[in-house]
C-alpha positions in Angstrom: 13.0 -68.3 -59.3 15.1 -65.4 -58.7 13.4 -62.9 -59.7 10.2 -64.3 -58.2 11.9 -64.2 -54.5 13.0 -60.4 -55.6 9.5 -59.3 -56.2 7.7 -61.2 -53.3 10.6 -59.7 -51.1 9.8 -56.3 -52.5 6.1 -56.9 -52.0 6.6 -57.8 -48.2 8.6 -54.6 -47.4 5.8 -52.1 -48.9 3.0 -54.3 -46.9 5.3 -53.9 -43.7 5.9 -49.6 -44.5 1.8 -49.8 -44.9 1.6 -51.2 -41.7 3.7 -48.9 -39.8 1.9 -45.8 -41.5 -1.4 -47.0 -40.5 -0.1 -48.0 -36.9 1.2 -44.7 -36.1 -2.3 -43.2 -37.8 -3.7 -45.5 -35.2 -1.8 -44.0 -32.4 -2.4 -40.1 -33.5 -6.2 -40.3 -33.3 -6.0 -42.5 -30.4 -4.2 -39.6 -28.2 -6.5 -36.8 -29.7 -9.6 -38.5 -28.8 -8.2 -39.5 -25.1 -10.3 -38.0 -22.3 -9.2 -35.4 -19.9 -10.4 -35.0 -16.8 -11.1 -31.2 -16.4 -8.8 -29.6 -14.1 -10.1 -28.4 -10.5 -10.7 -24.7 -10.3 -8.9 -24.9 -6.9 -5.8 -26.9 -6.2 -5.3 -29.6 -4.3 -2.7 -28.5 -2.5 -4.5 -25.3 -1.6 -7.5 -27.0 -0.1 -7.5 -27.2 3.7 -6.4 -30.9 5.4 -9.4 -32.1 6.4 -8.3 -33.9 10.0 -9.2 -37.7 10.3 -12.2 -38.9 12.0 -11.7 -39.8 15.5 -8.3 -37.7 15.8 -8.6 -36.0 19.2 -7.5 -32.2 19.5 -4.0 -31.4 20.6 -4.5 -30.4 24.3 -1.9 -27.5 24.2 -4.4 -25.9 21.6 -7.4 -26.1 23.5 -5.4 -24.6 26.8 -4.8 -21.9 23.6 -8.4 -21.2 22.6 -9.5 -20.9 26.6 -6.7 -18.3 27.0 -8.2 -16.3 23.9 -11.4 -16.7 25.1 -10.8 -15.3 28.2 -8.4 -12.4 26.8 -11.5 -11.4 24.2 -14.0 -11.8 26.7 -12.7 -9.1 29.8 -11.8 -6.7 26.6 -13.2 -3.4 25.7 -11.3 -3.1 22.7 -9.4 -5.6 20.8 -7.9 -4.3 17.8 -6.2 -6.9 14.7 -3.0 -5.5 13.4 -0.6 -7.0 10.6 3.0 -7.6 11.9 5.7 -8.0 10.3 9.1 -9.0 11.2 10.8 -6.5 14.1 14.1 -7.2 15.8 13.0 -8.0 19.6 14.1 -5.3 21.1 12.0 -3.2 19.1 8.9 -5.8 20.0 10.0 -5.6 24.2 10.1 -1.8 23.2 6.8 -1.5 21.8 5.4 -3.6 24.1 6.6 -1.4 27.2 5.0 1.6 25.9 1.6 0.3 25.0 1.9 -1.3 28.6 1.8 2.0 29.7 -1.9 2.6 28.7 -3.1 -0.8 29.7 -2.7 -2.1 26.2 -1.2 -5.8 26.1 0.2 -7.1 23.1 -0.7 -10.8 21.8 0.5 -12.9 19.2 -1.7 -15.5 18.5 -1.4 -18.3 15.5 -4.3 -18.1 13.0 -5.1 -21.9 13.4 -5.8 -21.2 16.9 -7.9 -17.9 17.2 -9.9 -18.3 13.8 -12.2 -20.7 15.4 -12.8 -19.0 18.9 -13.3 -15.4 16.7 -15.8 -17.6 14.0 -18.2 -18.2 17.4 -18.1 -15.4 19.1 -19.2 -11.7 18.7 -15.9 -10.9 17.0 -17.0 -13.1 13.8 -16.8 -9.8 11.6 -13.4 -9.2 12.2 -12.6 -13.1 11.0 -11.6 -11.7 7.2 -8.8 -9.8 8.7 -7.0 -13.0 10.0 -5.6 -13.9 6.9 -1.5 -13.8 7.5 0.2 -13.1 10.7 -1.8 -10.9 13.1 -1.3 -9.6 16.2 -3.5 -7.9 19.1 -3.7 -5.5 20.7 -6.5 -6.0 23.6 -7.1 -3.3 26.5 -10.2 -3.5 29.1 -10.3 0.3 28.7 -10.6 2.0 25.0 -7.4 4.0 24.9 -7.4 4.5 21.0 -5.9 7.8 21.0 -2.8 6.3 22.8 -2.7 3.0 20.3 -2.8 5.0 17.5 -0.2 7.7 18.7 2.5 4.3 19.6 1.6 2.7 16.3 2.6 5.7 14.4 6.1 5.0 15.1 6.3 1.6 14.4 5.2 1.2 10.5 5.7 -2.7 10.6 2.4 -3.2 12.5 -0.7 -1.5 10.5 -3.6 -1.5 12.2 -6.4 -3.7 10.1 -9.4 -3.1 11.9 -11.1 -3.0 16.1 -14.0 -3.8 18.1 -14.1 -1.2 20.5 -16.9 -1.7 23.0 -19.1 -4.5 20.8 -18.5 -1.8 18.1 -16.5 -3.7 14.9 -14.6 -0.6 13.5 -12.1 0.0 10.4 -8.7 1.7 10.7 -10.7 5.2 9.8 -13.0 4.1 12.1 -10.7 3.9 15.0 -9.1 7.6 13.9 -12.4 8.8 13.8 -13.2 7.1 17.7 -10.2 8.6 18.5 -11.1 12.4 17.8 -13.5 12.5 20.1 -14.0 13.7 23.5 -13.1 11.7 26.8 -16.0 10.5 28.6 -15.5 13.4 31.4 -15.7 16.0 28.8 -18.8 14.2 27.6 -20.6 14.3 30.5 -19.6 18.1 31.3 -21.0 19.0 28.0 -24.3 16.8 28.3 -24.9 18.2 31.7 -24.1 21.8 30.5 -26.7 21.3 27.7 -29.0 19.9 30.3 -29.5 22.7 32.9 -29.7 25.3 30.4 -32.6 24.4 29.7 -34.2 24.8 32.6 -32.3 27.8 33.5 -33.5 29.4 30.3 -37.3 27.8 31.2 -37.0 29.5 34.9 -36.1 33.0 33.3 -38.7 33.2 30.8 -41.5 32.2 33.3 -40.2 35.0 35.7 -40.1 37.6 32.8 -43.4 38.2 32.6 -44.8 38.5 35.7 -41.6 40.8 36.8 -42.5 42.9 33.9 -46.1 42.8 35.4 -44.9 43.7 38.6 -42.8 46.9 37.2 -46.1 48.2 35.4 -48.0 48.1 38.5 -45.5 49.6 40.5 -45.2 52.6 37.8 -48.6 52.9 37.6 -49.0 53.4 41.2 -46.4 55.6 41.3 -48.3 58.3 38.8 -51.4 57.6 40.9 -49.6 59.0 44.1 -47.9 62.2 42.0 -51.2 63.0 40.6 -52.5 63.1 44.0 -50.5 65.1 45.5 -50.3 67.6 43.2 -54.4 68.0 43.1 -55.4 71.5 44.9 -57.6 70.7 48.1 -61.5 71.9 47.3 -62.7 75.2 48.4 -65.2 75.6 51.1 
């Protein structure tokens, strides 16, 4: 019987190694044929929270939006610059001198001026709100004067302006800036205005004052040859 035992215990161990090759065949094809879910093309994390329904609006943001409403509305120019960080008394100091053209400096959070800018005639300059703006918002246009502050202070770059319902790039703005004030403006319209007629006036009086000098010469030889005919003899 000894040897019997031997070989049926020999037999069981190579059935038990054929069973552990075949379960861990088992397990290879089972994780290459698992299904993956394909992978978003945006992630999660980078979608906006959309707010719960029936969650009421934070009260201090709406008292926000009215004041940028308000601010954007009595504006003639409202221009969207990136800042980055300054030391506060180089903000106080850059806010002084832009005071000094009527040119107020805001800083708004993008949360709260995105959606009064998306419904109102400012929607164009919405791409530009994309990391942390400030503006700059005047009821006059003073560009030249923006433009001659905010060369000395490279940590605000101008993005873009609306100047006078007019949605304007930075080279826009430089361009609106080179030209003449509105009193120079008017001089020159009205200059180029009354020429005209000032020219109009002098050609209609050149002809009949060259008439007139014609006649008057030819009146004047018709009294020298009259007086230098002899009398008839009688």
């Amino acid at each position: 019987w000894l040897p019997v035992l031997q070989q049926l215990r020999g037999g069981s161990k190579a059935v038990t190694r054929h069973w552990k090759a075949m379960h861990f065949q088992r397990q290879k094809l089972l994780a290459l044929t698992e299904f993956l879910p394909p992978r978003p093309a945006v992630p999660p994390r980078c979608l906006p929270r959309h707010s719960p329904q029936g969650h009421q609006e934070d009260g201090y943001a709406r008292v926000l939006r009215r004041q940028v409403q308000e601010t954007l509305h009595g504006s003639r120019m409202v221009a969207v610059c990136q800042y980055n960080s300054l030391p506060d008394e180089d903000v106080a100091m850059l806010r002084h001198y832009l005071r000094k053209h009527n040119i107020h400096v805001k800083f708004v959070l993008n949360e709260i001026i995105r959606p009064v800018v998306a419904q109102s005639k400012f929607r164009n300059l919405l791409p530009l709100f994309v990391c942390r703006n400030i503006l700059l918002v005047s009821p006059e246009a003073p560009a030249r004067e923006m433009l001659r502050v905010l060369r000395g202070v490279p940590q605000v770059n101008l993005l873009g302006a609306c100047i006078d319902d007019t949605i304007l790039s930075r080279q826009g703005v430089e361009s609106f800036a080179r030209l003449p004030s509105l009193e120079q403006s008017q001089g020159q319209t009205v200059a180029a205005l009354s020429l005209l007629p000032s020219q109009t006036c002098s050609l209609l009086q050149q002809g009949p004052a060259h008439l007139t000098a014609l006649l008057d010469e030819h009146i004047r030889q018709l009294q020298g040859t009259e007086g230098t005919t002899e009398p008839p003899q009688g």
